[in-house]
N, C-alpha and C positions, 0 to 999 in steps of 0.2 A: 845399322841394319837391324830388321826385326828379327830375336833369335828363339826358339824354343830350346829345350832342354826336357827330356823323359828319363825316367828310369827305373828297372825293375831291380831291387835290392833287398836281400832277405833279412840282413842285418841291422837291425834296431838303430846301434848306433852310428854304423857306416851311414844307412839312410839320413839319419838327425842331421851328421855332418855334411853330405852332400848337397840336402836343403839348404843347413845354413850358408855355405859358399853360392850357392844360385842367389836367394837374398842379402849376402853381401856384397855379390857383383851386380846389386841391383834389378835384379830378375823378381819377379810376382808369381807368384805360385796361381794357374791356372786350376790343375786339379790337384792329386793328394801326392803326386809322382810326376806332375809336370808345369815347368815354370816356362813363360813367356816374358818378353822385353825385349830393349831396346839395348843395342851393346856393338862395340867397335870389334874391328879382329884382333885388334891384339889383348884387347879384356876377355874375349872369347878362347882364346889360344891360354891365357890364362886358365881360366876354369875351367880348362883339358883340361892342361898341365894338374891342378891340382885334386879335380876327382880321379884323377889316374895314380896320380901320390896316394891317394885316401885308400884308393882300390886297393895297390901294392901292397902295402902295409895292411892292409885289413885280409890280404891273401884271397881277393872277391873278384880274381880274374877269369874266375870259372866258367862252365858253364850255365851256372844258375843265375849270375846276377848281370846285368847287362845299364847303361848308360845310353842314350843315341844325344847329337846335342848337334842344330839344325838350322839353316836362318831359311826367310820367307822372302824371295822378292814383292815388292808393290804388288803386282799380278798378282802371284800366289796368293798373296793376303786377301785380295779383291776377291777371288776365286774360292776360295774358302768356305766350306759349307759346314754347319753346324747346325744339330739338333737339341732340342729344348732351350734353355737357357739362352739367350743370344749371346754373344759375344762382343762388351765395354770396348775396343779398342785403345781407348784414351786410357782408360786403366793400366795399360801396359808401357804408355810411353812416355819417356822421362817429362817431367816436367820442367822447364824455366825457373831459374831460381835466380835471386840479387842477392848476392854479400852485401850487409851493411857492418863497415865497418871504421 
């Protein structure tokens, strides 16, 4: 499923690590606070699970800092309106890969 990920976070380094968990579960940073891809629900239910750890511990359950994390059906994607910039889609979507080994 296609998933996005946004978030508003005032802490440097909470932020740094939130990112880096979005790009390690494979997610592409669309803009500077939001990553898009390609992702199953239980890699998804993961990357709660673990910006919500990050949160806790960073004490960022406030009101100031916020998370939303999202998927698109097909539709939705089709539907999808964007200004300037167009939007790669292939960019976002895993690619195929071969083990040789």
């Amino acid at each position: 499923m296609f998933v996005w990920v946004a978030y508003d976070i005032s802490d440097n380094n909470l932020r740094t690590r939130i990112a880096d968990h979005c790009k390690d579960l494979g997610l592409v940073r669309f803009q500077k606070s939001i990553f898009l891809g390609e992702s199953d629900r239980a890699t998804l239910q993961m990357l709660a699970s673990l910006i919500r750890r990050e949160m806790e511990e960073n004490d960022a359950s406030g009101e100031d800092d916020s998370v939303a994390i999202g998927t698109l059906c097909g539709s939705c994607q089709k539907s999808l309106i964007t200004l300037g910039k167009p939007v790669d889609e292939s960019k976002y979507r895993r690619r195929p890969f071969v083990i040789i080994g």
